[in-house]
C-alpha positions, 0 to 999 in steps of 0.5 A: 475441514478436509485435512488435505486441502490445507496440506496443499502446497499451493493453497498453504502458499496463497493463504500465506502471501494473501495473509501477508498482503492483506497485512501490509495493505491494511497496516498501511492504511492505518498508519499513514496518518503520520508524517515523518521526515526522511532526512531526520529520520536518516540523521539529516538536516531537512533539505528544500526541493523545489518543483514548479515553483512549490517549495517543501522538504521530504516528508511523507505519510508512513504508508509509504513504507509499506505500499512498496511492499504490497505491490511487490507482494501483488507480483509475486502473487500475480506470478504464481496465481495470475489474474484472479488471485489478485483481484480476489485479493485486492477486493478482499483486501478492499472489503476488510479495509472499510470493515476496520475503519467501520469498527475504528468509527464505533469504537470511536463514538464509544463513551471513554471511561472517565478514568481513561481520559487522563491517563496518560496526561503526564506523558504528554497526553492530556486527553486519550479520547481526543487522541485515539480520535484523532490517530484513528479517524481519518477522513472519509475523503483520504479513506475514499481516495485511498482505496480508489487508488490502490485498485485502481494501482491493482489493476493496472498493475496485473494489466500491465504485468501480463502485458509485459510477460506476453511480450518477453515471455517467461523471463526477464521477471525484474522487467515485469515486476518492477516495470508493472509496480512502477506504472501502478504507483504512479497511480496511486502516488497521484490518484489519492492525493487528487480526491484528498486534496483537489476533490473534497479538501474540506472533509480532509483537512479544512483547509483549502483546495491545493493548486494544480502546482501543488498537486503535481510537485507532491505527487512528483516527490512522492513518486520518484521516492516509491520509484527510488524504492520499487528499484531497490526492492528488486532484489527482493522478488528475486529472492522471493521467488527462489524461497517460493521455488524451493518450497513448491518444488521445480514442477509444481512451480512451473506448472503454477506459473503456466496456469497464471501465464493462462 
């Protein structure tokens, strides 16, 4: 390999926070199976909203504390390599999520060990197949509507991004940023919960269709805490972009920027 090429500061850039995105969305994908409950999670008592008429407490899947993270990372991105930086990376980051799930699923109809079986059964696992299938194999519909969703938030993200950055230019990056990851979690909060649990609930979770309610007062609470999060997180891309300035050096960085602007 040419030696140079890996020497490049751009390109060890954009291995770097492509690496780091592609992590983030996949881990998320992974560990959104499980439900946590922010109060408790916080040393409180679980408190009760109510939004059209739908009852529930703060509970979310754990994906949500990664997805922030990854539209933040699809800004910064967008900032120094535009447009296509990002769509290579999100339909990277697509490809290798249905790869993983493919193998999870093989490995999943895998015969266990008999010995493996009951290994754990005195902490509280009576049967390690049954478990890693059901941590694992999630169903197809949260699969599908989640990757529907999230390039579906890509993309309106970057679309939005640059709108936002030809209107103010190259300042106000809290605008952009912030403002584009809003509008593309609003997507994504609403879009994957529709397929999962409007869609095809059956091959979800067996249970019945969620009503119109239902559906808006979940999407709505889980919004306004990714909105809760995208403005907290605003400091960060701030941040973010003072390391990666100094790493590049003040022409290099500009002149990335214009390419992305392009």
């Amino acid at each position: 390999m040419n030696q140079n090429v890996i020497k490049n500061k751009a390109v060890r850039l954009f291995l770097i926070l492509g690496g780091f995105f592609i992590t983030n969305a996949l881990v998320a994908e992974f560990i959104g199976v499980k439900i946590f409950s922010l109060e408790r999670t916080f040393g409180f008592e679980p408190f009760n909203w109510k939004v059209l008429g739908i009852e529930g407490n703060l509970s979310f899947t754990a994906g949500v504390l990664l997805w922030p993270v990854v539209f933040i990372m699809t800004d910064v991105i967008n900032e120094y390599f535009g447009k296509r930086g990002v769509r290579f990376l999100s339909y990277l980051a697509v490809g290798l999520i249905i790869y993983a799930f493919f193998m999870v699923y093989i490995a999943i109809g895998a015969a266990p060990a008999d010995w493996w079986i009951g290994i754990n059964e005195t902490k509280g696992v009576p049967n390690m197949q049954t478990a890693f299938s059901n941590v694992f194999g999630q169903g197809l519909c949260i699969i599908i509507g989640s990757v529907i969703a999230f390039l579906l938030g890509q993309i309106i993200d970057v679309l939005v991004f640059h709108r936002i950055r030809r209107m103010t230019g190259e300042g106000k990056v809290w605008l952009r940023a912030t403002g584009s990851t809003l509008v593309s979690q609003f997507i994504d909060s609403f879009v994957v919960l529709y397929i999962a649990f409007i869609l095809c609930p059956q091959c979800t979770s067996g249970l019945e269709p969620w009503s119109y309610n239902q559906f808006l007062a979940v999407g709505i609470v889980n919004y306004i805490y990714k909105f809760i999060i995208a403005i907290a997180l605003t400091p960060a891309i701030y941040a973010a972009h003072a390391v990666i300035d100094n790493y590049l050096g003040e022409e290099l960085a500009e002149e990335l920027k214009r390419l992305a602007s392009e």
